[in-house]
C-alpha positions as CSV (number, residue, x, y, z in Angstrom):
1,X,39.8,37.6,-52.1
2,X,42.7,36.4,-50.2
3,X,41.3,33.2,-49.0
4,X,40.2,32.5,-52.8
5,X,43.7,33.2,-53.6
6,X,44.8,31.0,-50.5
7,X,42.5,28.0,-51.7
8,X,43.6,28.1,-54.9
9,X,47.3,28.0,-54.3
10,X,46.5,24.6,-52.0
11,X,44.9,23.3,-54.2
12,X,47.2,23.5,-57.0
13,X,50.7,23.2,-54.9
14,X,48.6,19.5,-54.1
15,X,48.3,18.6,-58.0
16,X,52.2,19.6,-58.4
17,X,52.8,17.6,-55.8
18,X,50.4,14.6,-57.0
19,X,52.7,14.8,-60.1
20,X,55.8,15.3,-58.4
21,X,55.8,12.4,-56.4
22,X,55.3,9.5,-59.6
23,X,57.5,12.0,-62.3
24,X,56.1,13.7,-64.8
25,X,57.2,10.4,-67.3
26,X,54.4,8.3,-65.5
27,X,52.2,10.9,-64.9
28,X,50.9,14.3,-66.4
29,X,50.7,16.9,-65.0
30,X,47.1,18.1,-63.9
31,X,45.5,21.2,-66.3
32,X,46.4,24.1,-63.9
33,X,44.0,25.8,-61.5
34,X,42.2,28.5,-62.9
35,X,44.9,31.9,-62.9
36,X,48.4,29.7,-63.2
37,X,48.1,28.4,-66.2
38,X,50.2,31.4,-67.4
39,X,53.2,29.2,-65.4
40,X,52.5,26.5,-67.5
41,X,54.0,27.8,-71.3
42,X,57.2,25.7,-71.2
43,X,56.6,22.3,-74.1
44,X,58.4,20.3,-72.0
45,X,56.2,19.1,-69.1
46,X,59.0,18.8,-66.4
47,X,60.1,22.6,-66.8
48,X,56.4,23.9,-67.1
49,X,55.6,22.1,-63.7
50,X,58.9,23.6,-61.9
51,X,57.1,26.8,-63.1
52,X,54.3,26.2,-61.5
53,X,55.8,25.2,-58.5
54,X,57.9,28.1,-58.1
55,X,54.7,30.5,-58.9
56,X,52.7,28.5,-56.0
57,X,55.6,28.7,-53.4
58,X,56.1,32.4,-53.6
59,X,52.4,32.9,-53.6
60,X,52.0,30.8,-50.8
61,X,54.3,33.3,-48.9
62,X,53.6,36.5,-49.8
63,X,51.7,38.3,-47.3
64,X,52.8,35.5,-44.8
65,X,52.9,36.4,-41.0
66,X,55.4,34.5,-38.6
67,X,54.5,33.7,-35.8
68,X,55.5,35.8,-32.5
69,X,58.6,34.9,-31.1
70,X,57.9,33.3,-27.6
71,X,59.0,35.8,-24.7
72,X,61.4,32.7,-23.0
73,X,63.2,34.3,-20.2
74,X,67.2,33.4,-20.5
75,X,69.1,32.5,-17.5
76,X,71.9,34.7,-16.8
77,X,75.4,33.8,-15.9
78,X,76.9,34.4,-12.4
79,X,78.9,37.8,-13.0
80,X,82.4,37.7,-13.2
81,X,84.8,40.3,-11.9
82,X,87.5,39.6,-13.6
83,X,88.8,42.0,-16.7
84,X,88.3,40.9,-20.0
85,X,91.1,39.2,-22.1
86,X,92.8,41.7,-24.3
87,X,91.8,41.4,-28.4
88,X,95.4,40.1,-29.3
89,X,95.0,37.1,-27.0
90,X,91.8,36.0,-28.1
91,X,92.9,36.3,-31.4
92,X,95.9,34.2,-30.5
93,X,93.9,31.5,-29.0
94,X,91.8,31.7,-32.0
95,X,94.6,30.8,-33.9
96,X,95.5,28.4,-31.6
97,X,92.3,26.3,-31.7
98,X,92.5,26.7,-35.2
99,X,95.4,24.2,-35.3
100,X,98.3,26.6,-35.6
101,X,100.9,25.8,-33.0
102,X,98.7,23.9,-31.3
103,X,101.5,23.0,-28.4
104,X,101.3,26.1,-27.0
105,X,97.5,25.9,-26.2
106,X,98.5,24.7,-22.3
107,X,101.1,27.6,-22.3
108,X,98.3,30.1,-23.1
109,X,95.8,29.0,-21.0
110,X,98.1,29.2,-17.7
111,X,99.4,33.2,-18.9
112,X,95.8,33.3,-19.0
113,X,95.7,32.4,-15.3
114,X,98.4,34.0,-14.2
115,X,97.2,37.8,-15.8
116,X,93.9,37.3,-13.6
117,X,91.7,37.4,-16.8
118,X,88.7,36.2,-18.4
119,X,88.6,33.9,-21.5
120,X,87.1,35.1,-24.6
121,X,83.6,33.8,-23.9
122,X,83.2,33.7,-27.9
123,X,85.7,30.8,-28.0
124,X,84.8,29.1,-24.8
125,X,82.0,26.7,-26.7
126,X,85.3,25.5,-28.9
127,X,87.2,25.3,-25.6
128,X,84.4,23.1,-24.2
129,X,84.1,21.1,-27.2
130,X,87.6,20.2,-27.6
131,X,87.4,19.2,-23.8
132,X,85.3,16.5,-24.4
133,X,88.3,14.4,-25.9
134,X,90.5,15.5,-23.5
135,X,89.8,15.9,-19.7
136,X,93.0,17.5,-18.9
137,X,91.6,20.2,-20.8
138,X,88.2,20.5,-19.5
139,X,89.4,20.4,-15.9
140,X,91.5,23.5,-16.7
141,X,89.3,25.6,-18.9
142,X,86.1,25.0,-16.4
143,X,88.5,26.2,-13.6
144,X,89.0,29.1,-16.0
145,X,85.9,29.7,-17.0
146,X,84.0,29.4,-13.7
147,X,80.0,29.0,-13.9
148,X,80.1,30.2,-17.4
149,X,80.9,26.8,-18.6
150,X,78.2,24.8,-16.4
151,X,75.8,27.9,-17.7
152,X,76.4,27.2,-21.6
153,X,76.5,23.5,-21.0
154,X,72.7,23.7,-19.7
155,X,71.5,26.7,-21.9
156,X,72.8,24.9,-25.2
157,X,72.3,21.2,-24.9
158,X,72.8,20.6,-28.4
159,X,76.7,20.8,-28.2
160,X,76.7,17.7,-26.0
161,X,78.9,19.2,-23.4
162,X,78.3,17.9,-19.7
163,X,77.5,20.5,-17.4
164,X,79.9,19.2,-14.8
165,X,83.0,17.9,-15.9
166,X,83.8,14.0,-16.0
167,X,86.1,13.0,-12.9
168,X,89.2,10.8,-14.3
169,X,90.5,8.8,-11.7
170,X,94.5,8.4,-11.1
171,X,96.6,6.0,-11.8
172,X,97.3,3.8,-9.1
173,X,94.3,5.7,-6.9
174,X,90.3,4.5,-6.7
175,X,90.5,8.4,-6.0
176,X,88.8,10.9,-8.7
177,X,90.5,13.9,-8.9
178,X,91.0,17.2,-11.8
179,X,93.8,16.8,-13.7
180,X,95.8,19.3,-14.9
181,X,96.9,20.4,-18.2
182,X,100.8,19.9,-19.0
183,X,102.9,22.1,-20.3
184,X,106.6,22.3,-21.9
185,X,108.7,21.4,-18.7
186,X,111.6,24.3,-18.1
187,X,114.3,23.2,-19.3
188,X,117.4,23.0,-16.9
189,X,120.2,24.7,-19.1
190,X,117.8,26.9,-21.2
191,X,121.4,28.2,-23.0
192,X,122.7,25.1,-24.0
193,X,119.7,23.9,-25.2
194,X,119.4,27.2,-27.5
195,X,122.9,26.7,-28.6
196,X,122.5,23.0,-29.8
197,X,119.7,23.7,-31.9
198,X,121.6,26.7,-33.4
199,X,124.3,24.3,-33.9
200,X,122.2,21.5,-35.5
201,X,120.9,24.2,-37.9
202,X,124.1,25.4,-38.7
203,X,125.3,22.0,-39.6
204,X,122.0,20.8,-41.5
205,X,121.7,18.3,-39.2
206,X,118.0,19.5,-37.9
207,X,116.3,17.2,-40.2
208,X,112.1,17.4,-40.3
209,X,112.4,14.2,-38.7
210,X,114.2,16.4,-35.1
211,X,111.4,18.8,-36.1
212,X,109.2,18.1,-33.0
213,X,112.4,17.3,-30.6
214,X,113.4,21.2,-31.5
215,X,110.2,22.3,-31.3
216,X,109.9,21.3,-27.6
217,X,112.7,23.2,-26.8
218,X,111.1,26.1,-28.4
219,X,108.2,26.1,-26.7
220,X,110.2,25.6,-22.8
221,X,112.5,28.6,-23.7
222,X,112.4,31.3,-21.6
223,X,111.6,34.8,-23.2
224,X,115.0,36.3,-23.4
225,X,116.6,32.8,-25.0
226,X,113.8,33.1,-27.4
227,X,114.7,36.2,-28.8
228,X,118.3,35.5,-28.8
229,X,117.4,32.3,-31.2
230,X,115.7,34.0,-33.4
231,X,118.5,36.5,-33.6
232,X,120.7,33.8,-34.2
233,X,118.5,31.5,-36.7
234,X,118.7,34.7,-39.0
235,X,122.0,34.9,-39.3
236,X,121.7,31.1,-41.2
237,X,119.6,32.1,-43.5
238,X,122.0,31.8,-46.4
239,X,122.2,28.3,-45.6
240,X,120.3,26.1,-47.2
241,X,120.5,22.9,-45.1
242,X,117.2,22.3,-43.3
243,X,115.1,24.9,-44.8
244,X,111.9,23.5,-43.6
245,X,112.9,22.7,-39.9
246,X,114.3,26.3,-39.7
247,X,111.3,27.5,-41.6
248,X,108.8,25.7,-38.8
249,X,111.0,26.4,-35.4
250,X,111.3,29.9,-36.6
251,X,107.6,30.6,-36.9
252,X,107.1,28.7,-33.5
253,X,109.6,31.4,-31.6
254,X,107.8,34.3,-33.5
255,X,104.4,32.9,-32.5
256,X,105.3,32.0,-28.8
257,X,107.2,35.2,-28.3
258,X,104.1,37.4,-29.5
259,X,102.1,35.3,-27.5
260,X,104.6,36.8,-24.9
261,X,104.4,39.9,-25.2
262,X,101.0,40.1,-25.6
263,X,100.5,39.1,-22.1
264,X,103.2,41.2,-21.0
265,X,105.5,38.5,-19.7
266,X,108.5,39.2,-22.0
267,X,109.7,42.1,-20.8
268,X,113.4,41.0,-20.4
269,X,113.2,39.8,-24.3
270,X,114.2,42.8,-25.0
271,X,117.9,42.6,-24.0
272,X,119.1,40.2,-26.7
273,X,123.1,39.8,-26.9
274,X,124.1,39.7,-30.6
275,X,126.3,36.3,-31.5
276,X,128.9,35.6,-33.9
277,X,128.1,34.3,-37.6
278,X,129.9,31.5,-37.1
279,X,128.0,29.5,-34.4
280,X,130.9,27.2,-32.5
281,X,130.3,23.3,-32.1
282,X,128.8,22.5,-28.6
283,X,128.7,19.3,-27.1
284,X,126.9,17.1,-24.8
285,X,123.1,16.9,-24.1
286,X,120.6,19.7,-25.4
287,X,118.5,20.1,-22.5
């Protein structure tokens, strides 16, 4: 009964698609195989064969086995013994990759380092993908991400990531070497700089077209300046000059502090020195 049934539904689903192919305008459709003609009630002969179709299709599948999954042995990774990165920071670098405050991606991935971690292996495909505009940033999240990287490279070849990364040679070298990803530069009078963009604030002068001059100094503070800025920022919020620069260097400290804290290097942020409402003019260069 079920290879009648089968038959049937071939040979039908092949008159649909007979008709299908030329449009019902040019052609009519063929009288239906004995048993669907019950999908063929709609006047208009377009609709009636959609019917039909969709009648065919799910009869076709009913009762359908799939195939058995191949048993394909997967290659494991070399173990790492490293601890996993916390929840908060691959969150954060999910926000990170996702555009927001995108400056502070170099910062991140060197705390990384630093706290002796692993990466969130659920965002190292992004990681790898992103690399492949920007070798700076392959060379540092290979180094991070040890054989795991060369392991999804070969066990995914559809994201079109190299297992081994590209060499870039230096300027003024024949030499190949890794480069390194660069990061805000410290600055050398962290204070001053924090007090100048108070300043500029204060004065409305920290127009969106500053913005990314400021923001570069907010991503080079150190914690405890960061804190104090933001301490300080507040106290202008009555002022309505430069709304949206405030607006954007604000959520920069907030982000970069969190960032912070959630790898536990802003402990002495903590210890922020109140200032006066009325900021006082300060002079000379920022940095």
């Amino acid at each position: 009964m079920s290879s009648d049934v089968t038959l049937s539904a071939a040979d039908e689903w092949a008159a649909i698609v007979a008709t299908a192919l030329l449009g019902t305008d040019r052609r009519q459709p063929h009288a239906p195989e004995p048993g669907w003609d019950r999908w063929a009630m709609s006047p208009d002969p377009a609709v009636a064969l959609l019917d039909r179709a969709g009648a065919v299709v799910v009869a076709r599948r009913a009762g359908f086995t799939p195939a058995a999954v191949p048993d394909v042995a997967v290659p494991l990774p070399a173990p790492d013994s490293r601890p996993p990165c916390s929840a908060a920071c691959a969150a954060r670098l999910e926000r990170l990759l996702s555009g927001e405050h995108e400056m502070l991606l170099a910062e991140w991935l060197d705390l990384l380092e630093q706290a002796g971690v692993q990466l969130p292996w659920g965002l190292l495909p992004a990681l790898l993908l992103r690399g492949r505009r920007r070798p700076d940033l392959d060379a540092v999240v290979r180094r991070l991400a040890g054989d795991r990287a060369r392991w999804l490279a070969e066990l995914l070849p559809e994201l079109g990531v190299k297992p081994v990364a590209t060499a870039v040679a230096t300027s003024g070298s024949s030499a190949t070497t890794a480069p390194t990803l660069v990061r805000a530069a410290p600055l050398p009078r962290p204070s001053a700089a924090m007090a100048a963009m108070v300043q500029h604030i204060y004065d409305g002068r920290a127009t969106w077209a500053t913005a990314p001059q400021w923001r570069a100094v907010v991503a080079a503070l150190p914690p405890a300046e960061l804190a104090e800025f933001l301490v300080r920022v507040d106290e202008l919020r009555d002022h309505l000059a430069s709304v949206r620069t405030r607006a954007e260097l604000t959520a920069l400290a907030r982000f970069r502090l969190d960032m912070l804290h959630e790898f536990g290097h802003a402990a002495g942020a903590g210890a922020v020195v109140s200032s006066p409402t009325t900021v006082p003019p300060l002079t000379g260069d920022p940095t």
